[in-house]
DSSP file (Angstrom, degrees, kcal/mol; ACC not computed):
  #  RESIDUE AA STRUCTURE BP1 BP2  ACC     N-H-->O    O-->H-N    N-H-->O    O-->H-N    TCO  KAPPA ALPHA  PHI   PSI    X-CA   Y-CA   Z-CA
    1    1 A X              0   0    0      0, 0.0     2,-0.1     0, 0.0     5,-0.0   0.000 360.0 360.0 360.0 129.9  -21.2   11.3   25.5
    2    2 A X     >  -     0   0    0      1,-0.1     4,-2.9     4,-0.0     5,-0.3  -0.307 360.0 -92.6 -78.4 167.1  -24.4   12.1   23.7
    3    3 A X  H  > S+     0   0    0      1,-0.3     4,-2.9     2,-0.2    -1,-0.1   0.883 121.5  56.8 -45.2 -44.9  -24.3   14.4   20.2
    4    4 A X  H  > S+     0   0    0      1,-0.2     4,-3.7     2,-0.2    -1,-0.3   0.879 103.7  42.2 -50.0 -43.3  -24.7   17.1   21.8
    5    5 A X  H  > S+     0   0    0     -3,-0.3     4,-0.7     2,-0.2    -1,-0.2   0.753 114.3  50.2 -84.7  -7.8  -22.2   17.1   24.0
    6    6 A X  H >X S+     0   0    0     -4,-2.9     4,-4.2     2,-0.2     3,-2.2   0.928 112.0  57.3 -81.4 -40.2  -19.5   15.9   21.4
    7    7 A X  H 3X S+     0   0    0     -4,-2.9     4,-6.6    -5,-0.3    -2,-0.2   0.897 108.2  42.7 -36.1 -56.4  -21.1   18.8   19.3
    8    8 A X  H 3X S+     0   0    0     -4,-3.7     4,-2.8     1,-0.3    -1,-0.2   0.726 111.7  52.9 -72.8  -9.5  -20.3   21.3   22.0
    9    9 A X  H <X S+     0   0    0     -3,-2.2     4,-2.2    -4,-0.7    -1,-0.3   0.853 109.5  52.7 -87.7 -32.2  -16.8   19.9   22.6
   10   10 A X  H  <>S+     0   0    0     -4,-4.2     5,-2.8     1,-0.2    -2,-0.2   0.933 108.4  47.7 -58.4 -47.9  -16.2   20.3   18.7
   11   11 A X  H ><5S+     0   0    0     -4,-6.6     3,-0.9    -5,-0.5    -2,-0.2   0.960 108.9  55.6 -73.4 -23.2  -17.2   24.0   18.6
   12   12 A X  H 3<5S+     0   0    0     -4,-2.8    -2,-0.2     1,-0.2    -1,-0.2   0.909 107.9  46.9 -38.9 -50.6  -15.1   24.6   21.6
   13   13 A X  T 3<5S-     0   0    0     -4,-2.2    -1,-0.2     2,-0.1    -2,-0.1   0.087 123.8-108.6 -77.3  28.2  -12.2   23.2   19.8
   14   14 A X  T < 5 +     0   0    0     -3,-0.9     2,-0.5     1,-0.1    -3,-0.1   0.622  69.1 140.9  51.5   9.2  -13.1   25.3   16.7
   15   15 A X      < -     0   0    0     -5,-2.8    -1,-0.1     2,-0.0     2,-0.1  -0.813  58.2-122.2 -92.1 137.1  -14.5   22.5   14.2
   16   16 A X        -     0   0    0     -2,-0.5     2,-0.3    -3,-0.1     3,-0.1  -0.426  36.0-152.8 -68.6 139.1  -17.1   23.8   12.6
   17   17 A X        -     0   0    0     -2,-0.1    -3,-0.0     2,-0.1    -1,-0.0  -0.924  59.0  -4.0-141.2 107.4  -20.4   21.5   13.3
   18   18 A X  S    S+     0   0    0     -2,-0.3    -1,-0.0   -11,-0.0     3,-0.0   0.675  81.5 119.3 108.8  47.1  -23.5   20.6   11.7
   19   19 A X  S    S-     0   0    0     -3,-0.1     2,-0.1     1,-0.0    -2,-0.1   0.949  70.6-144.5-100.2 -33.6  -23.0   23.3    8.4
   20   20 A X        -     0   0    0      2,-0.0    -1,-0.0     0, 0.0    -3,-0.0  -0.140  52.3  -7.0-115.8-159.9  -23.2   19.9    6.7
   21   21 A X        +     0   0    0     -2,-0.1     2,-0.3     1,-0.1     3,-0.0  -0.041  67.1 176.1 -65.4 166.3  -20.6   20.3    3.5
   22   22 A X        -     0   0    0      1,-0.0    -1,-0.1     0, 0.0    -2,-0.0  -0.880  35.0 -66.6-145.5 172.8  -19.1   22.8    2.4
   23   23 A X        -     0   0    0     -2,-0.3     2,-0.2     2,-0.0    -1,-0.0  -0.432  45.2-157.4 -74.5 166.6  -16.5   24.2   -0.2
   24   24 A X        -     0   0    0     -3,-0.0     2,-0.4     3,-0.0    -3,-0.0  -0.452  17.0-116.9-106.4 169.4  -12.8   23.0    0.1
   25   25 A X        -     0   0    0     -2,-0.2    -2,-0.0     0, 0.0     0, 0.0  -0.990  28.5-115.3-123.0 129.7   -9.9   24.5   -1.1
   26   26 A X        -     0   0    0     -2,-0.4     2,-0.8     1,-0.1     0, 0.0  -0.044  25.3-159.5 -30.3 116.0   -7.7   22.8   -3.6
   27   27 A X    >   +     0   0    0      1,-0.2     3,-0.9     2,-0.0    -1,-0.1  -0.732  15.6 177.5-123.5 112.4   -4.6   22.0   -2.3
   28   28 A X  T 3  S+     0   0    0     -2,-0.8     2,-0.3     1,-0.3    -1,-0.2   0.873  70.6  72.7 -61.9 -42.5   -1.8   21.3   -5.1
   29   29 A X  T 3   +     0   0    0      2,-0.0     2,-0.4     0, 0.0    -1,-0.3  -0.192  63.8 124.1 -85.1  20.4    1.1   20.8   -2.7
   30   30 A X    <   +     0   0    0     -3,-0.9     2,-0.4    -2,-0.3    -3,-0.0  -0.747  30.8 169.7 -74.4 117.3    0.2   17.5   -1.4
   31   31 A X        -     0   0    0     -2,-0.4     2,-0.1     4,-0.0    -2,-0.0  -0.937  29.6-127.1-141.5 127.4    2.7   15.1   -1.8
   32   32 A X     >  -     0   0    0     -2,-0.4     4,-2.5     1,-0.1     5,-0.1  -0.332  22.9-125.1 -63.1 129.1    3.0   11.3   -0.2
   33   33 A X  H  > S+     0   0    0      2,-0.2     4,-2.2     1,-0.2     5,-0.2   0.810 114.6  57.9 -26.3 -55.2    6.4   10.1    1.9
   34   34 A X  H  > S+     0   0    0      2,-0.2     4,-3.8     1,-0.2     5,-0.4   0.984 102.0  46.4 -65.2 -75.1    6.8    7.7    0.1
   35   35 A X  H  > S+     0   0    0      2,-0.2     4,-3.2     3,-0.2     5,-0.3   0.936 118.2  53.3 -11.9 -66.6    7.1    9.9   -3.6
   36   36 A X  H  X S+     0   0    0     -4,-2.5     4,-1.7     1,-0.3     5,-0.2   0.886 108.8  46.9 -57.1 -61.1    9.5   12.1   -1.3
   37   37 A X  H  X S+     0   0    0     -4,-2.2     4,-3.2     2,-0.2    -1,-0.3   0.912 118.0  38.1   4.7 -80.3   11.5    9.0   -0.4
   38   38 A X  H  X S+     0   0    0     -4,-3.8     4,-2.6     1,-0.2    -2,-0.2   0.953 108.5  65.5 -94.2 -23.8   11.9    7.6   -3.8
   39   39 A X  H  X S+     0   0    0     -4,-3.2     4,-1.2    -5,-0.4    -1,-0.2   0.884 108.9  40.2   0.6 -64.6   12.3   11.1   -5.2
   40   40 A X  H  < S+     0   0    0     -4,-1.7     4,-0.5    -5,-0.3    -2,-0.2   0.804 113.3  52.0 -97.2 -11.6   15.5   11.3   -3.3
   41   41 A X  H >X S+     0   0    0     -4,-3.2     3,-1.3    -5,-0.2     4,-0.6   0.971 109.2  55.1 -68.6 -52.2   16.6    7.8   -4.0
   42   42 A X  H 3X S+     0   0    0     -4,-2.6     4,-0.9    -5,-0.3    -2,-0.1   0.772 106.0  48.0 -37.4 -40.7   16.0    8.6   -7.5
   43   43 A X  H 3< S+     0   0    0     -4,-1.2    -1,-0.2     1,-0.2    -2,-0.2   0.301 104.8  53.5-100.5  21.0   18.2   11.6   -7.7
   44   44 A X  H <> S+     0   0    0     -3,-1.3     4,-0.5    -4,-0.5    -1,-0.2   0.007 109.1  55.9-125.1   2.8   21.2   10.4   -6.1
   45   45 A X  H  X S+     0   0    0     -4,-0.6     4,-1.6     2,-0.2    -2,-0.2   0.696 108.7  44.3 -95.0 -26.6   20.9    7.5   -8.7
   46   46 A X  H  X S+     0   0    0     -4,-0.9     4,-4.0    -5,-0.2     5,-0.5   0.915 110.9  54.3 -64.0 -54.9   20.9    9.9  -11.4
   47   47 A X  H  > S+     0   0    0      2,-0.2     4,-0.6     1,-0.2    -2,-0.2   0.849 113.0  40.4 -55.4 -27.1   23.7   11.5   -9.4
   48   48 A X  H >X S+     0   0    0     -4,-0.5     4,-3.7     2,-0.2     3,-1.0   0.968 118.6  54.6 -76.4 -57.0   26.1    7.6   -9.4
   49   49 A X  H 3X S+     0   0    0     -4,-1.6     4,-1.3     1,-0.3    -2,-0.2   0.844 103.0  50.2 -65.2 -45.4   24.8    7.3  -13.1
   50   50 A X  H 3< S+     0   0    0     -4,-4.0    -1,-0.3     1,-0.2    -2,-0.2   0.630 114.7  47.2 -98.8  20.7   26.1   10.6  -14.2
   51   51 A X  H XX S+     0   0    0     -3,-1.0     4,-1.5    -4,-0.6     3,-1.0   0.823 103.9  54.5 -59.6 -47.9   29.3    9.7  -12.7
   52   52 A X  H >< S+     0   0    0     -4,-3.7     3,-0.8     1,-0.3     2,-0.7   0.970 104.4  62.1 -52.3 -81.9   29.6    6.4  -14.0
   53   53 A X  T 3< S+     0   0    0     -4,-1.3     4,-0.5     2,-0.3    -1,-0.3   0.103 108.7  39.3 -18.1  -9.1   29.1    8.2  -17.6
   54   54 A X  T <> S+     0   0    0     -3,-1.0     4,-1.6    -2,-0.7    -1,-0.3   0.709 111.7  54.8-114.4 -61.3   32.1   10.3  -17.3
   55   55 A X  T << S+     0   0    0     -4,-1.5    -2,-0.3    -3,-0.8    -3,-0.1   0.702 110.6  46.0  -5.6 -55.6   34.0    7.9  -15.9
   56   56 A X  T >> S+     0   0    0     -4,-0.5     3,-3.7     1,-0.2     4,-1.4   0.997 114.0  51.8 -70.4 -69.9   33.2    5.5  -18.9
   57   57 A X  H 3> S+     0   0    0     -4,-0.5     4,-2.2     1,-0.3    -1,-0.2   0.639 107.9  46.2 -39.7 -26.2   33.9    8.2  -21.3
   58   58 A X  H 3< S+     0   0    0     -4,-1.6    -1,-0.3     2,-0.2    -2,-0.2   0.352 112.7  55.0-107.4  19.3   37.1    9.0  -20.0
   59   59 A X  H <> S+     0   0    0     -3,-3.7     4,-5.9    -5,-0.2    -2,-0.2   0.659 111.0  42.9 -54.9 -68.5   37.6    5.2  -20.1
   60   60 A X  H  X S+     0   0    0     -4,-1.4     4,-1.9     2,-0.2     5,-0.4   0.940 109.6  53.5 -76.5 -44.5   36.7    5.0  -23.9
   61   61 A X  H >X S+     0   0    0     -4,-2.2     3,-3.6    -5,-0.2     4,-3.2   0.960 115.1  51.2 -58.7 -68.4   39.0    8.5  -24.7
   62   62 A X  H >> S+     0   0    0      1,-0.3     4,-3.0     2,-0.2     3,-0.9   0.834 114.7  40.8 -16.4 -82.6   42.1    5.9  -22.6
   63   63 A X  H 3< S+     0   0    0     -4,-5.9    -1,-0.3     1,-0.3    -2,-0.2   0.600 111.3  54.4 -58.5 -12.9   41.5    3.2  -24.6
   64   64 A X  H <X S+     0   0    0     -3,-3.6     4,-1.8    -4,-1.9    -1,-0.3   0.750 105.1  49.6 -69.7 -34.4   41.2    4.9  -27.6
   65   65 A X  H <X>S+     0   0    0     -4,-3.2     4,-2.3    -3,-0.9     5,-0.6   0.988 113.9  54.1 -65.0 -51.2   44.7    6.8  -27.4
   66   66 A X  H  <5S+     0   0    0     -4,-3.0     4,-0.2     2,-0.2    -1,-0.2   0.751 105.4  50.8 -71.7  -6.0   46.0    3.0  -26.6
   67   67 A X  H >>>S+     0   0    0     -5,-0.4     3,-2.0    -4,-0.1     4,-1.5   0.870 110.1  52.0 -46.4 -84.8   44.4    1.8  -29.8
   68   68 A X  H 3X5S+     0   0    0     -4,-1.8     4,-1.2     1,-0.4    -2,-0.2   0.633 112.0  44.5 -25.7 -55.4   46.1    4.6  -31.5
   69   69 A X  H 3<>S+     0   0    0     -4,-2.3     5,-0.6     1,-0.2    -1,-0.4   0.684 109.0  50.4 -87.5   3.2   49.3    3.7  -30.2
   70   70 A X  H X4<S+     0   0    0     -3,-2.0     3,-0.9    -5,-0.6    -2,-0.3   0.903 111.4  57.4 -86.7 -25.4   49.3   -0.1  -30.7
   71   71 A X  H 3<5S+     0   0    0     -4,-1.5    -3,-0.2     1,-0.2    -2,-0.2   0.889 115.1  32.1 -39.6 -46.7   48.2    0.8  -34.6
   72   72 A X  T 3<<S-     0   0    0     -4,-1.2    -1,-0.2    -5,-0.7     2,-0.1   0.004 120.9-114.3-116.1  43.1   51.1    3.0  -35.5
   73   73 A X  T < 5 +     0   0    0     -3,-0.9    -3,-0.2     1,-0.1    -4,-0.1   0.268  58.0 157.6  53.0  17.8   53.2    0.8  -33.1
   74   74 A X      < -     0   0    0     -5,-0.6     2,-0.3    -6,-0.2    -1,-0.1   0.030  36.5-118.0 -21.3 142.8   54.1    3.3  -30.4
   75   75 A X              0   0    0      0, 0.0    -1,-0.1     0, 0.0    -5,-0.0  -0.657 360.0 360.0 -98.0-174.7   55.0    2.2  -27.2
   76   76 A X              0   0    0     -2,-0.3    -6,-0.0    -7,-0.0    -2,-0.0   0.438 360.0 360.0 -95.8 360.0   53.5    2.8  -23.7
């Protein structure tokens, strides 16, 4: 195909040809797969972690109460 004729096949298909540049518009809302990806891997690790973290706590309160009764000599 000569220039022309890819030209004419471009304006058919509605890309604009031979304004040379021109302005863009800014587009904010771009974001990569990969980001999205580790995004959601990220927030289901937040989600295990603040599991764990209650879990632990309600761990520490346990082990505390059995301090508490092996001090003042309590049984279980």
């Amino acid at each position: 195909m000569t220039p022309d004729e890819i030209k004419k096949v471009l304006e058919e298909a509605g890309i604009p040809v031979g304004g040379g540049w021109g302005p863009t518009r800014a587009r904010t809302n771009i974001e990569s797969p990969i980001v999205k990806r580790q995004k959601a891997a990220l927030r289901k690790i937040e989600s295990l972690l603040v599991q764990q973290v209650e879990q632990d706590k309600q761990k520490v309160a346990d082990l505390h109460i059995a301090l508490q009764r092996i001090k003042h000599g309590g049984g279980q």
